[in-house]
Backbone as JSON Lines, residues from 0, in Angstrom:
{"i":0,"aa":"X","n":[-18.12,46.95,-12.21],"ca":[-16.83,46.65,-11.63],"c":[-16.46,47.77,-10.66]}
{"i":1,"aa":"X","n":[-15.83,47.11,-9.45],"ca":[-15.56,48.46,-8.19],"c":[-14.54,48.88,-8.85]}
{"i":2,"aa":"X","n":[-14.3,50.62,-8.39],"ca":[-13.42,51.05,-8.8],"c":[-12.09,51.31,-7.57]}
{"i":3,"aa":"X","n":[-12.68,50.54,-6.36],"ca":[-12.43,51.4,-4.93],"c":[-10.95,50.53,-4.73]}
{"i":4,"aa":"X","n":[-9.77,51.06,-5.07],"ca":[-8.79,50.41,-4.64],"c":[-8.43,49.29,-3.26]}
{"i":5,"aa":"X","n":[-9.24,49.33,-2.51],"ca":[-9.22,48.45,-1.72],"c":[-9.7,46.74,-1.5]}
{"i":6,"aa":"X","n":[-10.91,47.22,-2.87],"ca":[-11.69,46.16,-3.41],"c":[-10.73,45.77,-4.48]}
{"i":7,"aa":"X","n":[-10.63,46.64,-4.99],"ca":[-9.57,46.0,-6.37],"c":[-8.72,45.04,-5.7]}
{"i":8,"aa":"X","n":[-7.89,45.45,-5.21],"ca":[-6.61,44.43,-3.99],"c":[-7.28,42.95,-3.71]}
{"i":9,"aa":"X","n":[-8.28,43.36,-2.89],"ca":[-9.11,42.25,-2.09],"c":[-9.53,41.5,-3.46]}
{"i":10,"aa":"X","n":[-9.69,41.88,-4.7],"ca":[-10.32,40.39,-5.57],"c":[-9.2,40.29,-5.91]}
{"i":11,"aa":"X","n":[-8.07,40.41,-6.06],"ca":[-6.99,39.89,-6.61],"c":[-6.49,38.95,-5.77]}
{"i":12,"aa":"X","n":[-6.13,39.18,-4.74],"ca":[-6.02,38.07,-3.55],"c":[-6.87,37.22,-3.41]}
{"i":13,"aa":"X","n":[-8.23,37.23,-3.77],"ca":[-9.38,36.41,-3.22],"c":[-9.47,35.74,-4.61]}
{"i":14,"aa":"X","n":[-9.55,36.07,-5.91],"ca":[-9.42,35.36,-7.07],"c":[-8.29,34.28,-7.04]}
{"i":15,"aa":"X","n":[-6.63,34.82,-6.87],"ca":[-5.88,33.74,-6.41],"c":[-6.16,32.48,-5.23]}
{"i":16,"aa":"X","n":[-6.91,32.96,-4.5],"ca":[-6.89,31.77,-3.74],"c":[-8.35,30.89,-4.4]}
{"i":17,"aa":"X","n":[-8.95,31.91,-4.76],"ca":[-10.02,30.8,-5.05],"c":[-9.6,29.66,-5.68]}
{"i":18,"aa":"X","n":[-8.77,30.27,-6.93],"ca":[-8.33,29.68,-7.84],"c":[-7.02,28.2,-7.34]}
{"i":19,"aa":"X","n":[-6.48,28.61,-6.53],"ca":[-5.86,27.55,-5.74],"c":[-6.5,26.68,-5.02]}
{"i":20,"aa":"X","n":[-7.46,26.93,-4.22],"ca":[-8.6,26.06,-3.66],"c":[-9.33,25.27,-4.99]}
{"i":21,"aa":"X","n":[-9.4,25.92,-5.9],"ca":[-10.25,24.87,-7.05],"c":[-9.37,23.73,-7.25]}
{"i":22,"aa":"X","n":[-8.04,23.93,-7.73],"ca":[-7.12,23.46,-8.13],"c":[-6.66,22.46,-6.87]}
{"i":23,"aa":"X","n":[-6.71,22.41,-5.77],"ca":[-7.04,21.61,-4.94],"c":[-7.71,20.34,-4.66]}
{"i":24,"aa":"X","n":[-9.02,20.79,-5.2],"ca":[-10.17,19.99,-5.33],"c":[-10.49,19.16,-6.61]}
{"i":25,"aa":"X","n":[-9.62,19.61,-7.98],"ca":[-10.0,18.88,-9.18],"c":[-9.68,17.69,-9.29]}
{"i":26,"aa":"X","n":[-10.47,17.18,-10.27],"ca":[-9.58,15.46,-10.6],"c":[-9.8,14.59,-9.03]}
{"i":27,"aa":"X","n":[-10.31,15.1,-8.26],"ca":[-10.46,13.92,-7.08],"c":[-10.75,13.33,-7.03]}
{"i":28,"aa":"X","n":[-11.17,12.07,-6.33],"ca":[-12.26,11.26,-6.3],"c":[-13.79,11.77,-5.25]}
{"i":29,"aa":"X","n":[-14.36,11.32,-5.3],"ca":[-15.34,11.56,-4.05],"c":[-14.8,10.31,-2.99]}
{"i":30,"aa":"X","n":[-13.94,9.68,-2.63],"ca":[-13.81,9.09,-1.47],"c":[-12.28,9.56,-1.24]}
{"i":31,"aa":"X","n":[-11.84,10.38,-2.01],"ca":[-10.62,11.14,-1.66],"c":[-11.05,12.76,-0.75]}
{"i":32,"aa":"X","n":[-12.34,13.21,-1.49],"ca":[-12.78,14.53,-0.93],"c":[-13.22,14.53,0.15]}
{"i":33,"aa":"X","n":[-13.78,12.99,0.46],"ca":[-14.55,12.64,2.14],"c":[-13.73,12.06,2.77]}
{"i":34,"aa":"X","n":[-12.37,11.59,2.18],"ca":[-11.58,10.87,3.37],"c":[-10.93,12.37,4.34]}
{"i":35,"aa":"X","n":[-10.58,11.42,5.49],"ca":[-10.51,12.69,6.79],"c":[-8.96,12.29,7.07]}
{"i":36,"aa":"X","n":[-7.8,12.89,6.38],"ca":[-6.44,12.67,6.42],"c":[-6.11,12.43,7.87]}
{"i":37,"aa":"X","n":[-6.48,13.06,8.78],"ca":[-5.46,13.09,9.64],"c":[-6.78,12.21,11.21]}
{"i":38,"aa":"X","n":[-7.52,10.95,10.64],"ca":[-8.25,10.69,11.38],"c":[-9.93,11.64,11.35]}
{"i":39,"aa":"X","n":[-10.54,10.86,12.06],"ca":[-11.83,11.3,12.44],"c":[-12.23,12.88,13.01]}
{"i":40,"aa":"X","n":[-10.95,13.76,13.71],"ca":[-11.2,14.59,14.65],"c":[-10.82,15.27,13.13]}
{"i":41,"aa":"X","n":[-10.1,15.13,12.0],"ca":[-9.96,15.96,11.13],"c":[-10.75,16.69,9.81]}
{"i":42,"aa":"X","n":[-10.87,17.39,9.54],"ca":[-11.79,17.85,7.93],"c":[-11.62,17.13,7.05]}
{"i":43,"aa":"X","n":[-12.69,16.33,5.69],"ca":[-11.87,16.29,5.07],"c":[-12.17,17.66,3.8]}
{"i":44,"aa":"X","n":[-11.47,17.02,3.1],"ca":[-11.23,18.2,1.98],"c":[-12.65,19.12,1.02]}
{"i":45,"aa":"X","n":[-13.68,17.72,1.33],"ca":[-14.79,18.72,0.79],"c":[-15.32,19.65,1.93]}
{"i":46,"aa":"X","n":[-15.39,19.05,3.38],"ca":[-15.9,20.05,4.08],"c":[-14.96,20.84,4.53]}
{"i":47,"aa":"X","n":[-13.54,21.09,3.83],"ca":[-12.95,22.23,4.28],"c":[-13.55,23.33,3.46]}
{"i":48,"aa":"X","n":[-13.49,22.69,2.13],"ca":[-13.88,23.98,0.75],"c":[-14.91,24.61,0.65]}
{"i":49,"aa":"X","n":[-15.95,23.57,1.22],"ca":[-17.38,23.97,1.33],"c":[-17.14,25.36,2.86]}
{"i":50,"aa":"X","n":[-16.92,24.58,3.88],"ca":[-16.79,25.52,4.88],"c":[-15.94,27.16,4.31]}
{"i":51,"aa":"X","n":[-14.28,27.13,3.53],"ca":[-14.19,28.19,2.98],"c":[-14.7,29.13,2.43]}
{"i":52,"aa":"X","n":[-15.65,28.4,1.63],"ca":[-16.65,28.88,0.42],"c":[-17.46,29.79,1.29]}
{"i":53,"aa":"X","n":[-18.36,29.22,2.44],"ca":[-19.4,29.72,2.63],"c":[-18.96,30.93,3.69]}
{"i":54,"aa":"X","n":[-18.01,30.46,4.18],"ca":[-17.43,31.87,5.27],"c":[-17.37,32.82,4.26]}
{"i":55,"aa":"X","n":[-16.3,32.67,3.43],"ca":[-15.36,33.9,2.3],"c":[-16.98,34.67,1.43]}
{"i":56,"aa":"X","n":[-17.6,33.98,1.18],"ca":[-18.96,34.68,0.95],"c":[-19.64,35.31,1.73]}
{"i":57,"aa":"X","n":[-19.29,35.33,3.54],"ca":[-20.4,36.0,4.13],"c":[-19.57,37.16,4.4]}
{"i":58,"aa":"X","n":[-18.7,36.84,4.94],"ca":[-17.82,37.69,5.44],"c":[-17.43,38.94,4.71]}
{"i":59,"aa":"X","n":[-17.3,38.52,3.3],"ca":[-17.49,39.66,2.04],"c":[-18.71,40.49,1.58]}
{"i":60,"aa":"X","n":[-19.95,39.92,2.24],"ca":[-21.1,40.57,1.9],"c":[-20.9,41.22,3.39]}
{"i":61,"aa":"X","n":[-20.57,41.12,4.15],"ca":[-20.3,41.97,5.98],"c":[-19.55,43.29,5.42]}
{"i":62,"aa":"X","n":[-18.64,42.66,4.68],"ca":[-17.36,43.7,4.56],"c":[-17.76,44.59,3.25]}
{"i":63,"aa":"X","n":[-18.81,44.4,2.62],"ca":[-19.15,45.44,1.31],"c":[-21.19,46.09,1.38]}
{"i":64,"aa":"X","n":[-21.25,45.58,2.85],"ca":[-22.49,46.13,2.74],"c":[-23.67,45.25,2.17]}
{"i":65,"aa":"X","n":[-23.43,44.37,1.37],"ca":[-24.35,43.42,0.71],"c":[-25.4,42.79,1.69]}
{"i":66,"aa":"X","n":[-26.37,42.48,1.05],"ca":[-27.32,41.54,1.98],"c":[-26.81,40.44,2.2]}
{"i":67,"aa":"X","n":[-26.58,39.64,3.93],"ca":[-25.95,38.65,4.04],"c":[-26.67,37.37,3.39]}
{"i":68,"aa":"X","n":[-26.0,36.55,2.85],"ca":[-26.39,35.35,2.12],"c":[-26.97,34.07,3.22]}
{"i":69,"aa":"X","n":[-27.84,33.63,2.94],"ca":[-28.12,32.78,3.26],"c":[-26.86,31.72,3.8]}
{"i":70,"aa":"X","n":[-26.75,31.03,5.28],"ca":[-25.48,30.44,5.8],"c":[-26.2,29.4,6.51]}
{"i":71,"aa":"X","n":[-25.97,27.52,6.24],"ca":[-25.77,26.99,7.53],"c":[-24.49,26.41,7.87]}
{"i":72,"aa":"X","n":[-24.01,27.31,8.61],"ca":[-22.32,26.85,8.97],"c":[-22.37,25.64,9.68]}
{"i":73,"aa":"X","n":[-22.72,24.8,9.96],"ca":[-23.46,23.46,10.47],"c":[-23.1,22.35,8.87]}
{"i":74,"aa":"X","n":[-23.93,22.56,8.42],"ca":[-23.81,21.73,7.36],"c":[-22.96,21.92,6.51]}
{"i":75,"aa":"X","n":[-21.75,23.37,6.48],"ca":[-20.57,22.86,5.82],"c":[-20.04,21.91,6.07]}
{"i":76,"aa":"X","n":[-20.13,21.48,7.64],"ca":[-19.27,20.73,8.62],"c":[-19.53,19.04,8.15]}
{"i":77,"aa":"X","n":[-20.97,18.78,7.41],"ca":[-21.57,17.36,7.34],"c":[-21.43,17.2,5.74]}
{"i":78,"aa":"X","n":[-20.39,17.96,5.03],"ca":[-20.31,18.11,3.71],"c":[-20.06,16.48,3.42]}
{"i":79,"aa":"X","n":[-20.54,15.59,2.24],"ca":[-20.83,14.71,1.53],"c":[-20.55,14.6,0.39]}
{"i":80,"aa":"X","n":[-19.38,14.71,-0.66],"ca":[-19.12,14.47,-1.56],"c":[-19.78,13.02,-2.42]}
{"i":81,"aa":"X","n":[-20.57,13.3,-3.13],"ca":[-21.09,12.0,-3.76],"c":[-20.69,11.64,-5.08]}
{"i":82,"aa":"X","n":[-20.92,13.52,-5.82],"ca":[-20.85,13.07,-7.09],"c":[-19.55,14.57,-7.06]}
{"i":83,"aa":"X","n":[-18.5,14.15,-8.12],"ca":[-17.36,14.79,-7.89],"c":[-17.68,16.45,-8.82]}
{"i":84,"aa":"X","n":[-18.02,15.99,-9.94],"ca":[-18.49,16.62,-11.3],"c":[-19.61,17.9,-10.75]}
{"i":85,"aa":"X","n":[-20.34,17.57,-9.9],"ca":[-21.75,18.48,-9.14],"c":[-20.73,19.27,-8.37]}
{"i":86,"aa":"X","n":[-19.81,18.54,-7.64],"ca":[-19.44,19.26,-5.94],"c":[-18.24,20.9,-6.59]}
{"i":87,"aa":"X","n":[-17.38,19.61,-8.45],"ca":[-16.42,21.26,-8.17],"c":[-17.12,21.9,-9.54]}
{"i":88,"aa":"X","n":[-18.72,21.82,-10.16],"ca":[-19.49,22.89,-10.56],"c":[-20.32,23.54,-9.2]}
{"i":89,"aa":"X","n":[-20.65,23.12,-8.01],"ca":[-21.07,23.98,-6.63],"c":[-19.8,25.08,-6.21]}
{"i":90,"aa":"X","n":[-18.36,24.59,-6.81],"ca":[-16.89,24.91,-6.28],"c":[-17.03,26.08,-7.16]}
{"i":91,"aa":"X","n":[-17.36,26.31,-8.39],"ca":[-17.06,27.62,-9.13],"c":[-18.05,28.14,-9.58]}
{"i":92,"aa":"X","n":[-19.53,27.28,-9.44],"ca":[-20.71,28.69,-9.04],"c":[-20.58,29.62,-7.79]}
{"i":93,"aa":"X","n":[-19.83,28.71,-6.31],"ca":[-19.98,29.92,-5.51],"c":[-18.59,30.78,-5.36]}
{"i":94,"aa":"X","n":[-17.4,30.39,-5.88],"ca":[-16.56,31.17,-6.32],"c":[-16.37,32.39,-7.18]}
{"i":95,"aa":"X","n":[-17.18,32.15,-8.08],"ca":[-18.18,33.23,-9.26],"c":[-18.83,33.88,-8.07]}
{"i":96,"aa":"X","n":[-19.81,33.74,-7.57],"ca":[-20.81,34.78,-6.89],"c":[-20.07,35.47,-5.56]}
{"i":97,"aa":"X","n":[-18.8,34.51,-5.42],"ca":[-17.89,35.56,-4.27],"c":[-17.29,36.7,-5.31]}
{"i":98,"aa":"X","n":[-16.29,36.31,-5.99],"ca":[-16.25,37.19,-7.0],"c":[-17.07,38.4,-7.68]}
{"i":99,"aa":"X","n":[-18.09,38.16,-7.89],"ca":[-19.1,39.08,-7.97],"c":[-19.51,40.27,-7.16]}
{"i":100,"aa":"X","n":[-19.49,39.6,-5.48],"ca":[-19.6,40.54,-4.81],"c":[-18.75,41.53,-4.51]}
{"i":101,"aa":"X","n":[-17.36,41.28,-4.75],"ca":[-16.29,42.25,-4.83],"c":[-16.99,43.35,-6.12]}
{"i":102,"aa":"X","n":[-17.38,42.81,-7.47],"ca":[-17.27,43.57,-8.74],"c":[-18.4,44.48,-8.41]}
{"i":103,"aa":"X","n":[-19.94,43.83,-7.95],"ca":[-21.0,44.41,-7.43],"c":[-20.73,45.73,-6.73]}
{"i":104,"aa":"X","n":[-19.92,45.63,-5.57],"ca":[-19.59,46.79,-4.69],"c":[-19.16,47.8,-4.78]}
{"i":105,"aa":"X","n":[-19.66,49.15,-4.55],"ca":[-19.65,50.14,-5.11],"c":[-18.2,50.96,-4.23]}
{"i":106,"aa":"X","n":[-18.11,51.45,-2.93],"ca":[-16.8,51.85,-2.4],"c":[-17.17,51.19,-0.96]}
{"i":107,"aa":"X","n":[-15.75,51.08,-0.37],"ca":[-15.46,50.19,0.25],"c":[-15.46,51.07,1.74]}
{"i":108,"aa":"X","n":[-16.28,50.88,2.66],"ca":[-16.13,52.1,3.93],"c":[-15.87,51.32,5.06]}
{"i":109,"aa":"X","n":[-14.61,50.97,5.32],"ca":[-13.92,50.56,6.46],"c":[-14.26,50.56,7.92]}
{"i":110,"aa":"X","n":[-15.2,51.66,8.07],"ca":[-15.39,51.97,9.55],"c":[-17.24,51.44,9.69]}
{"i":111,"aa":"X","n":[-17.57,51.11,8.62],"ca":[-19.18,50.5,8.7],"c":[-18.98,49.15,9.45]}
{"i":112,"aa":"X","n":[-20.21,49.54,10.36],"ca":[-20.12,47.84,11.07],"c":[-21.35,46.76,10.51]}
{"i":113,"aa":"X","n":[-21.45,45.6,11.44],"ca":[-22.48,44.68,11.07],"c":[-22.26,43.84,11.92]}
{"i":114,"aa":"X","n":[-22.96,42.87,12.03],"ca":[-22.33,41.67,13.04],"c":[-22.97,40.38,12.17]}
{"i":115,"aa":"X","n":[-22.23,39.1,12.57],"ca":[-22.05,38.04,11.39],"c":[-23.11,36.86,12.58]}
{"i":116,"aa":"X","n":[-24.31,36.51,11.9],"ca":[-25.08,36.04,13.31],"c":[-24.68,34.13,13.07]}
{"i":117,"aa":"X","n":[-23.92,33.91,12.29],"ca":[-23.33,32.81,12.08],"c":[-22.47,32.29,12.8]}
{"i":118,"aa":"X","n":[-22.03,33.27,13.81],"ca":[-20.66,33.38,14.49],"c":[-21.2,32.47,16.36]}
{"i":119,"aa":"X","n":[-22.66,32.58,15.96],"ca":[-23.14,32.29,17.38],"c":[-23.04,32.6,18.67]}
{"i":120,"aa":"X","n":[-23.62,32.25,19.47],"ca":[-23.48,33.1,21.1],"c":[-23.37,34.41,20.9]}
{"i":121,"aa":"X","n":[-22.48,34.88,21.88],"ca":[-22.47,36.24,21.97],"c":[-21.74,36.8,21.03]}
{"i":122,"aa":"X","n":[-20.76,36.18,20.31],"ca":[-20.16,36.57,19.44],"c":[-21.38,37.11,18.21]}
{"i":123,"aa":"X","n":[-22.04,36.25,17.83],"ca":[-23.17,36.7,16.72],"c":[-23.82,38.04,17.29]}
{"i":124,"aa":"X","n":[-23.63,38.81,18.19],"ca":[-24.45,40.33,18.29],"c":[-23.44,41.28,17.87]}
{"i":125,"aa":"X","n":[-22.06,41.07,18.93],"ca":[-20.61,41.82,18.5],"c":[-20.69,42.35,17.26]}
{"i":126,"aa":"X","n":[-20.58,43.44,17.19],"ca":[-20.44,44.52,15.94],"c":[-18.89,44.38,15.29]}
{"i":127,"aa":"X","n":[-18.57,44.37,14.19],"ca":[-17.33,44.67,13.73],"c":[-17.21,45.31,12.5]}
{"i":128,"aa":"X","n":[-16.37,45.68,12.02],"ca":[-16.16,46.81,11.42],"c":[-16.11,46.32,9.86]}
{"i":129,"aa":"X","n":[-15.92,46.47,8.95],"ca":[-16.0,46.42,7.6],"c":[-14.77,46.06,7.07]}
{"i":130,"aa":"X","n":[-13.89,47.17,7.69],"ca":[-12.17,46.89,7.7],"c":[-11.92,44.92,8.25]}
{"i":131,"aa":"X","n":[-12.02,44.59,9.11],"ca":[-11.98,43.37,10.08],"c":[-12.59,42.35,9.51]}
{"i":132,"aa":"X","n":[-13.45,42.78,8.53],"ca":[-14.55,41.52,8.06],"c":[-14.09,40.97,6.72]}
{"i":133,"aa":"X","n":[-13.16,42.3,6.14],"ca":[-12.88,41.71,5.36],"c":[-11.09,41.23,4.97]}
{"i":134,"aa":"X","n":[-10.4,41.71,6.09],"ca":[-9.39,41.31,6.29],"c":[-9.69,39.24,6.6]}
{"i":135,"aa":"X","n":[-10.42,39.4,7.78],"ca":[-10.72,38.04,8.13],"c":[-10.87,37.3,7.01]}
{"i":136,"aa":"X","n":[-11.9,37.71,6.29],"ca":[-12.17,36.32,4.97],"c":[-11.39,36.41,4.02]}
{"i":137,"aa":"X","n":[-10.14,37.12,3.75],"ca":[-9.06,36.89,2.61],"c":[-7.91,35.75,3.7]}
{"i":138,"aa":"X","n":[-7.73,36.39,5.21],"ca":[-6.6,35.63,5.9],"c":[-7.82,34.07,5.96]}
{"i":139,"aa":"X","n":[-8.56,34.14,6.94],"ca":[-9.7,32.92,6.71],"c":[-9.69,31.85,5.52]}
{"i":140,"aa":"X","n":[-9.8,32.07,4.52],"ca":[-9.76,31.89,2.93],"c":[-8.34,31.41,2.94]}
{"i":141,"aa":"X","n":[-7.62,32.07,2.97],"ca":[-5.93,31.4,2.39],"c":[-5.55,30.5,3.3]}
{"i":142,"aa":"X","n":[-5.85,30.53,5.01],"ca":[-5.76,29.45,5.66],"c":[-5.86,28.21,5.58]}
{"i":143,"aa":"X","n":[-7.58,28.02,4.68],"ca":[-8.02,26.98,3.81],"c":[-7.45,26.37,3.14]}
{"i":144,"aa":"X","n":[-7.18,27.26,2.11],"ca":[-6.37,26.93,0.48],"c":[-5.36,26.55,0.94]}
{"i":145,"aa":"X","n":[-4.2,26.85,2.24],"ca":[-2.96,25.67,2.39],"c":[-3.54,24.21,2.89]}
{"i":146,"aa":"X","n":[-4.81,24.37,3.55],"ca":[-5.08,23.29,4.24],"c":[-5.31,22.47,3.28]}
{"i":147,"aa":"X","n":[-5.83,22.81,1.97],"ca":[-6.74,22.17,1.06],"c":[-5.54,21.86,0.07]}
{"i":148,"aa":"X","n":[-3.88,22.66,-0.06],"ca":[-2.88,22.49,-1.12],"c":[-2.37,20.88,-0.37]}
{"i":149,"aa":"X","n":[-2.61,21.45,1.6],"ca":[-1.49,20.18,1.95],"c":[-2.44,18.72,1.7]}
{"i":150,"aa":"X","n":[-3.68,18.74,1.45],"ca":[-4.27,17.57,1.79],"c":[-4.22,17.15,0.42]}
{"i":151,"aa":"X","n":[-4.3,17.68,-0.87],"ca":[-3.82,17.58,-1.73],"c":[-2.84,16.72,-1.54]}
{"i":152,"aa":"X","n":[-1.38,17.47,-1.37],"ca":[-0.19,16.7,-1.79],"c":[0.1,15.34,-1.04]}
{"i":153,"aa":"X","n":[-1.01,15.1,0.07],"ca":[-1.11,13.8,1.13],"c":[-1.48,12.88,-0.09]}
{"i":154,"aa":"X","n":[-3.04,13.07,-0.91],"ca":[-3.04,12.55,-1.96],"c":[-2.08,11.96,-3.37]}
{"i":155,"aa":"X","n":[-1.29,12.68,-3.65],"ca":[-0.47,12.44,-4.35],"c":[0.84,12.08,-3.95]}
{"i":156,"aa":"X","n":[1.28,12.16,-2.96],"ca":[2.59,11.72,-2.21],"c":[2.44,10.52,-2.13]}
């Protein structure tokens, strides 16, 4: 477990939202998780979570030094809810292993860079800082979790 107050912060925030994003996603249907609320041009709710998931995991291995995880940010986008039971045990195995990487991490050095090659074009060489990477995937992350509370309450309204 980190001891590095900055990490401490960051899983407390990042545990709450996970935990709101799950809570989002439970009890759905799979043609509730693939419907696209607001039309065709919109997400629906599994490929928002999936897309959350897989950012808030890279972005945290950027921001703690970790080896970056395997990413196709592509196929968050073609996410497929089939079976509901699989999609929110995929929802809190990779919530667990985000989690982890906070506990894994030993101190937290703000001014270390990396660049995120997920990000594409020129953006994928751009260096950024440790501080930035991991600010991004807690604000990134909670962006989600309202997107994922409001599509929710579309459901139940």
């Amino acid at each position: 477990m980190t001891h590095d107050p900055t990490l401490i912060a960051a899983r407390a925030i990042l545990s709450e939202s996970l935990d709101e994003l799950r809570k989002a996603v439970a009890a759905l249907t799979a043609e509730q998780l693939n419907t696209r609320p607001a039309g065709e041009e919109s997400n629906p709710l599994g490929v928002i979570t999936m897309h959350a998931l897989g950012s808030t995991r890279s972005w945290l291995a950027l921001a703690t030094g970790a080896p970056l995880p395997p990413r196709d940010r592509p196929a968050e986008f073609r996410t497929v809810v089939e079976d509901t039971g699989a999609f929110v045990a995929e929802v809190d195995a990779l919530a667990a292993s985000i989690v982890a990487s906070i506990d894994d991490a030993e101190a937290f050095d703000p001014s270390r860079t990396g660049v995120a090659p997920w990000r594409g074009g020129s953006e994928a060489e751009e260096p950024v800082t440790a501080a930035w990477a991991l600010h991004h995937a807690l604000v990134h992350l909670g962006e989600h979790v309202g997107h994922a509370q409001l599509t929710r309450q579309l459901f139940e309204g």
